[in-house]
N, C-alpha and C positions, 0 to 999 in steps of 0.2 A: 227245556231248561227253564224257559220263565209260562208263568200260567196266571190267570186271572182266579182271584178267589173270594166268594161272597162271604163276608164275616159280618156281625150286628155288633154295633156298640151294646153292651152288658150292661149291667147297674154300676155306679162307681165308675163308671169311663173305662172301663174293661175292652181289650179286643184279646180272641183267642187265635192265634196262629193255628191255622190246619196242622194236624199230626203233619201231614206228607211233607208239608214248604218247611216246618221244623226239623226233620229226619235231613231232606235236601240240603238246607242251608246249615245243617249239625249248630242248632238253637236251641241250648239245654235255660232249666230253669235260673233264672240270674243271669242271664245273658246281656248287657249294657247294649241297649237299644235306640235310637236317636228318629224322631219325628222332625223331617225336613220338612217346612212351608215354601211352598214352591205359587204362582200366581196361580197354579190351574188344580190344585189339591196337596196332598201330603206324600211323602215318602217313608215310608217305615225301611229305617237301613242297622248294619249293626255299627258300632262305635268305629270299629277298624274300617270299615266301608265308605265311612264319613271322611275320615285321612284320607287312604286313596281320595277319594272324590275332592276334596280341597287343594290335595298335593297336584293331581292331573289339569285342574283347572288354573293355578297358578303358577304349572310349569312353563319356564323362560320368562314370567313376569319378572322384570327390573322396579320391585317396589320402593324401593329406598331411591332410583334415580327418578322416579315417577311422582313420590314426596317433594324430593329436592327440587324438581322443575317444578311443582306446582307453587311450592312457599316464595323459590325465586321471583315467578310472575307476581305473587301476590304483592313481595316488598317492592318491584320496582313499579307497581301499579301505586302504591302507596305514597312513594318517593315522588313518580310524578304528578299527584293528584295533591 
């Protein structure tokens, strides 16, 4: 299911998806594409792959109570300085 694959940057900043990982991952032309920078290299994912991946990585995050505690500390650090 996953395989390493040797591609060349082209002219223009080109890369060519292998026939095979296009056919696998059903990657037609115009397919909305998304380049993750990650510290150790890149992720080439498709648009909907990138959801998932956002949606799984902030599941059970409490963002909005994680804001609120953070602005609280800041006003009462404020208040007492």
């Amino acid at each position: 299911m996953s395989g390493t694959y040797a591609v060349v940057l082209g002219d223009r900043g080109r890369l060519v998806v292998p026939a095979e990982l296009r056919e696998r991952m059903q990657l037609k032309a115009g397919t909305p594409l998304a380049l993750v920078e990650t510290p150790r290299g890149f992720l080439v994912m498709t648009r909907n792959e990138l959801k998932r991946l956002v949606r799984e990585e902030l599941a059970g995050a409490d963002l909005v109570d994680e804001l609120l505690t953070e602005r609280r500390a800041a006003a009462a650090a404020e208040d007492a300085g």
